[in-house]
Each structure stands twice: as C-alpha cells, then as structure tokens.
N, CA, C and O of each residue as an XYZ file, in Angstrom:
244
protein
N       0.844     -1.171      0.000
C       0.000      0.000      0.000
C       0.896      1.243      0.000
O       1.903      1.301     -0.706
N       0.496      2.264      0.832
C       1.594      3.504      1.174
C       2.553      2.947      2.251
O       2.334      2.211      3.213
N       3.789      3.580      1.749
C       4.946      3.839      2.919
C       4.506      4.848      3.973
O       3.656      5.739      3.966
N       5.262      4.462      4.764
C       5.149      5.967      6.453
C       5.371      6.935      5.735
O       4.425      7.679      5.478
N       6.850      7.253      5.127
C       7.185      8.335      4.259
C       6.203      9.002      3.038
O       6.260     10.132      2.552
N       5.347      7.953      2.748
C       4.245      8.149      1.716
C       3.395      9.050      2.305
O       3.232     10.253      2.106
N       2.509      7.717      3.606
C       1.752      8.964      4.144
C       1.919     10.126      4.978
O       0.942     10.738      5.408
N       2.996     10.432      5.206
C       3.706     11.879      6.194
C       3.660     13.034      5.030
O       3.154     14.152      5.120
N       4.203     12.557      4.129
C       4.324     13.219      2.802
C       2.786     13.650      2.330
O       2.550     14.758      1.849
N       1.806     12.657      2.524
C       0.468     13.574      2.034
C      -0.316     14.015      2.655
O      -1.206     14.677      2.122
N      -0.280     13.815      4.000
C      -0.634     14.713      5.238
C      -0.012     16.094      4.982
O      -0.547     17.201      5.043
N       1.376     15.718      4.649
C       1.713     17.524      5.253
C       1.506     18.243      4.001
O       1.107     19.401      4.123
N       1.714     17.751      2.707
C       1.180     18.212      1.526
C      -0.253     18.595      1.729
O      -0.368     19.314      0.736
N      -0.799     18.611      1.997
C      -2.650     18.283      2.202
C      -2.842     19.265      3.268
O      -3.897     19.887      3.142
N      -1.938     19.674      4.556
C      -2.406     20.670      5.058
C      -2.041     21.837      4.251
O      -2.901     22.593      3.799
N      -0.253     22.071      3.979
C       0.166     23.140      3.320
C      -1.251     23.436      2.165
O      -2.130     24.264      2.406
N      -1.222     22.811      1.268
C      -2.105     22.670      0.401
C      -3.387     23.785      0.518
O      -3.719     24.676     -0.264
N      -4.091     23.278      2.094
C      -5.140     24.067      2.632
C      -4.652     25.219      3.380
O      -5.438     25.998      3.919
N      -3.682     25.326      3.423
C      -3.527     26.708      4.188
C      -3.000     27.892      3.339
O      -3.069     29.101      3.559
N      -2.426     27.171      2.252
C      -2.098     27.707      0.652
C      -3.514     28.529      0.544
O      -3.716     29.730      0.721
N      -4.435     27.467      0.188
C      -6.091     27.844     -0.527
C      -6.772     29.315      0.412
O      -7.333     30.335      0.011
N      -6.369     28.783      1.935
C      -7.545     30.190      2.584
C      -6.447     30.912      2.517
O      -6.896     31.903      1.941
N      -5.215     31.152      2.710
C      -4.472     32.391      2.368
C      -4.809     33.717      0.943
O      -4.987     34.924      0.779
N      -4.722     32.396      0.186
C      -5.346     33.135     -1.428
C      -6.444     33.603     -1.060
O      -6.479     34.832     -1.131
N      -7.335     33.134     -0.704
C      -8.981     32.950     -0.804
C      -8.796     34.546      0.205
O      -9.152     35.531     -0.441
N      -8.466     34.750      1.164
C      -8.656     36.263      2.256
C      -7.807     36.865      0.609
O      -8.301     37.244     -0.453
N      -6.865     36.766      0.907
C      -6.291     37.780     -0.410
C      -6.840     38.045     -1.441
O      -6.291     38.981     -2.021
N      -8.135     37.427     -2.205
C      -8.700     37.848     -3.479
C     -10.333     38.011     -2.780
O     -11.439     38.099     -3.315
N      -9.901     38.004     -1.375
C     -11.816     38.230     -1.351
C     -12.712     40.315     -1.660
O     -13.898     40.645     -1.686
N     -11.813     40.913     -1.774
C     -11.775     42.153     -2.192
C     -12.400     41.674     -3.590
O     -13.567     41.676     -3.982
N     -11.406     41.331     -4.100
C     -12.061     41.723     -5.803
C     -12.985     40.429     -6.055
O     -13.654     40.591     -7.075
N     -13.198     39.298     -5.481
C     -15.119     38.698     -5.263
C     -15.265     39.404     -5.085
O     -15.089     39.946     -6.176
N     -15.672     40.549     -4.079
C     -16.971     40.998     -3.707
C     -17.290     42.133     -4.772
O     -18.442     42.554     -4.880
N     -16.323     42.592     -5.507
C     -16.321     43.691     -6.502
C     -17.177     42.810     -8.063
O     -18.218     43.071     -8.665
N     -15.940     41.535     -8.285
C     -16.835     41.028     -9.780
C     -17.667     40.282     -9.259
O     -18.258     40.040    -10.312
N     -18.482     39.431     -8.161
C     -18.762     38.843     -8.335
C     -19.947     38.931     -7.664
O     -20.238     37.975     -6.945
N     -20.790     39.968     -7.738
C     -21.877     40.614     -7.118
C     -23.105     39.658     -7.830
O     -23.067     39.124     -8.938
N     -24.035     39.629     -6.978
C     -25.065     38.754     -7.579
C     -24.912     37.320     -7.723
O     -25.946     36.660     -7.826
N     -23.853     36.762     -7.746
C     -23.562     35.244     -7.381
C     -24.522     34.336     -6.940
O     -24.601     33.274     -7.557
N     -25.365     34.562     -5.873
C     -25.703     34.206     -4.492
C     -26.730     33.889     -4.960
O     -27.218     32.779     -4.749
N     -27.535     35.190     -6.027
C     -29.013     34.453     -6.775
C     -28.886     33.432     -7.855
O     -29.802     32.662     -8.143
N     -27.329     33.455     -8.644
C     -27.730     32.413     -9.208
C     -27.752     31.184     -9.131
O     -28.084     30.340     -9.964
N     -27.168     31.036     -7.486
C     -26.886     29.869     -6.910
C     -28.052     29.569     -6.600
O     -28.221     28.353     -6.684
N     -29.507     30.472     -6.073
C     -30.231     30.101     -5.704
C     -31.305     29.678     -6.969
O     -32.391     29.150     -6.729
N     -30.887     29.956     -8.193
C     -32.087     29.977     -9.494
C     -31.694     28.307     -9.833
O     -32.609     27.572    -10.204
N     -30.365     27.789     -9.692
C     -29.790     26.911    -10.300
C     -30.473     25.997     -9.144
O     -31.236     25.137     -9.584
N     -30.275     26.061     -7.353
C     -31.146     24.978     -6.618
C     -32.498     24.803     -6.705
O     -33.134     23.781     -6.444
N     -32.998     26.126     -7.185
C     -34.175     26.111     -7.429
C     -34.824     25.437     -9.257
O     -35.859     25.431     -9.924
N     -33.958     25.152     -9.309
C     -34.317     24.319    -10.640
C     -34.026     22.581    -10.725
O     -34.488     21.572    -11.256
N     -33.072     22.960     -9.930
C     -32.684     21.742     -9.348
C     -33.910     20.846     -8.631
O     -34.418     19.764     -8.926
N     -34.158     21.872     -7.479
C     -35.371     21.127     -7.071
C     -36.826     21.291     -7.713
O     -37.708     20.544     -7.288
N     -37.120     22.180     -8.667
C     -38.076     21.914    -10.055
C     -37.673     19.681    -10.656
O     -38.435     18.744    -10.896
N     -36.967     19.746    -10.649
C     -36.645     18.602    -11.309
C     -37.054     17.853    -10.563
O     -38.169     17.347    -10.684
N     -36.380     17.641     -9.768
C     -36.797     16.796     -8.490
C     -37.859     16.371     -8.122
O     -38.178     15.184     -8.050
N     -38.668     17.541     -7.786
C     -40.375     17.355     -8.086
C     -41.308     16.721     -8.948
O     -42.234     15.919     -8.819
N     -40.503     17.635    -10.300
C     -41.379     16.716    -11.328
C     -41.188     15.708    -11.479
O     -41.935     15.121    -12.263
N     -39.962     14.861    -10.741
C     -39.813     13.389    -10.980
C     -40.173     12.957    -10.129
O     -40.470     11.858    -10.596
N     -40.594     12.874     -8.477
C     -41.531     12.509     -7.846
C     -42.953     12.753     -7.556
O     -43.467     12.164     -6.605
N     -43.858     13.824     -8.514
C     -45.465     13.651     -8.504
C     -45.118     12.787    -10.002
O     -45.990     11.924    -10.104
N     -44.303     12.727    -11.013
C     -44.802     11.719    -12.020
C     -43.892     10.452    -11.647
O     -43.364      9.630    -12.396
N     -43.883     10.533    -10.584
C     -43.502      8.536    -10.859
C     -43.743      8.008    -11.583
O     -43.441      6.815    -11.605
C-alpha cells in the first residue's frame, strides 16, 4: 500500500495545500466581492431548478 514516508508526505502536503487555498482565498476576497456581485441568486435559481426537477420526478412517478 503507502509507505510511512508516503503517508507523512500527504498529510503535510494536504495541510500546506489548505492553508495555501484560505491564504489566497482572504487575499482575493476584495475583488469577489467587486466582480462577483449577484452570485448568491444564481446559486439560488440553479437549486431552485434543481429542485423543479426533483419534483417533477416525484409527482410523475
């Protein structure tokens, strides 16, 4: 399977990794909130279609 050295190696890869991601993520959250205004509804048009589907496939069984 994995070596010790294998898995030490993707543990610590895997945190760096995540602490990489929210570092960026605070650093570009300025310019989200600038381009990326309105987001939030289309997340909600897309669940809401989502669960359109859903529906219509359980009253037409």
């Amino acid at each position: 399977m994995f070596s010790k050295g294998q898995m030490v190696f993707g543990v610590l890869f895997a945190i760096a990794f995540i602490i990489i991601l929210i570092r960026m993520y605070k650093k570009d959250l300025n310019l989200h909130k600038i381009h990326y205004k309105g987001v939030l509804w289309v997340l909600l048009a897309f669940l809401g279609f989502i669960g359109m589907i859903v529906a219509i496939k359980v009253i037409f069984k």
